[in-house]
Each structure stands twice: as structure tokens, then as C-alpha cells.
N, C-alpha and C positions, 0 to 999 in steps of 0.2 A: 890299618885299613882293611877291612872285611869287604871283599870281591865275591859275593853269594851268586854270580852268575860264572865263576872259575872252577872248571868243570873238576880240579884236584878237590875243592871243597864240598862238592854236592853231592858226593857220592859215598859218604861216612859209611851205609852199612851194607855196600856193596861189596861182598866178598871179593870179585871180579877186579875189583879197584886195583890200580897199579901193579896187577900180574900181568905180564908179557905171555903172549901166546906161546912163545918160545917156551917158556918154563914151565908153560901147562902141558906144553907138549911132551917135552924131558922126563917131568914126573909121571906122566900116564905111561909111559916105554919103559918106566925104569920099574914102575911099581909093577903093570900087569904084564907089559910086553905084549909087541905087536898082533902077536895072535889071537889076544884074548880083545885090543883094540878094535880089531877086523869084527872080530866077532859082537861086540858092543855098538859100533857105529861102522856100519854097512858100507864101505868105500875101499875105491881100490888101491887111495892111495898107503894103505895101510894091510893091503894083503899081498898085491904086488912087488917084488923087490921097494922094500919100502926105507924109506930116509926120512929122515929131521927135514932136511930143505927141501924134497919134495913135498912132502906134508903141507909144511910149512906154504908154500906156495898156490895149492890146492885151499889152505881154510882160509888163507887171506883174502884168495877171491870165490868163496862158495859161504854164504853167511850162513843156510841151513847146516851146513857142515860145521862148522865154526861154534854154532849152538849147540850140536850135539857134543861135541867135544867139553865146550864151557861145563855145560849138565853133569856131563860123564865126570871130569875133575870135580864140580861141585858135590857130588855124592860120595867119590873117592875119599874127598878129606875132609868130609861129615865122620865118614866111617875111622877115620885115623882118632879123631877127638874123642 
């Protein structure tokens, strides 16, 4: 049975798909680190004593943010391929 309104299926060439913001977040800290983060997407939660769960709690409710971030990983592992 094909559920073409189940939102795991509609989204085939969506990079974005089934990546946790958690992991997006891990990999942009691990790859560039927080300073080059700050400097890339303009917020404090990333220049200020900065952590995972603050971040973390900051993109979950700021969606501009949240975008900027998605971009930033999506260009990052453009560049890895």
C-alpha cells in the first residue's frame, strides 16, 4: 500500500530528509568549529559560551536560524562530495 501523502515518502530528493538537527548541528562543530559557525551565521548562540543544547534550543524555536544553519550544512557536504 503506497501512502503518497506520508510525508517519509515525499520527500525522496530532499537532502534535509531524515537528518536530525541534532547531527546537523554536531557535524558543523566538528567540521568547522564554533567560531567559524559564529562567523557564518550571525547569532549568539554560537559565539557566546556556546553548547549543543543551547543551540539546539535556540534553532528549534527561531526558524530563520534553523535555515541558515540547514544552508550552511547543505553547502558544507556539497563540498565533502
Amino acid at each position: 500500500m503506497n501512502h503518497t501523502n506520508d510525508p517519509l515518502e515525499s520527500q525522496p530528493n530532499n537532502p534535509l530528509h531524515r537528518v536530525k538537527l541534532s547531527d546537523i548541528l554536531e557535524y558543523l562543530v566538528e567540521k568547522h568549529g564554533w567560531e567559524k559557525m559564529a562567523y557564518e551565521i550571525n547569532i549568539n548562540c554560537f559565539k557566546s559560551n556556546p553548547t549543543i543544547k543551547s543551540s539546539l534550543t535556540f534553532l528549534r524555536k527561531t526558524p530563520w536560524a534553523r535555515d541558515k544553519l540547514e544552508r550552511f550544512y547543505l553547502h558544507s557536504i556539497s563540498k565533502d562530495n
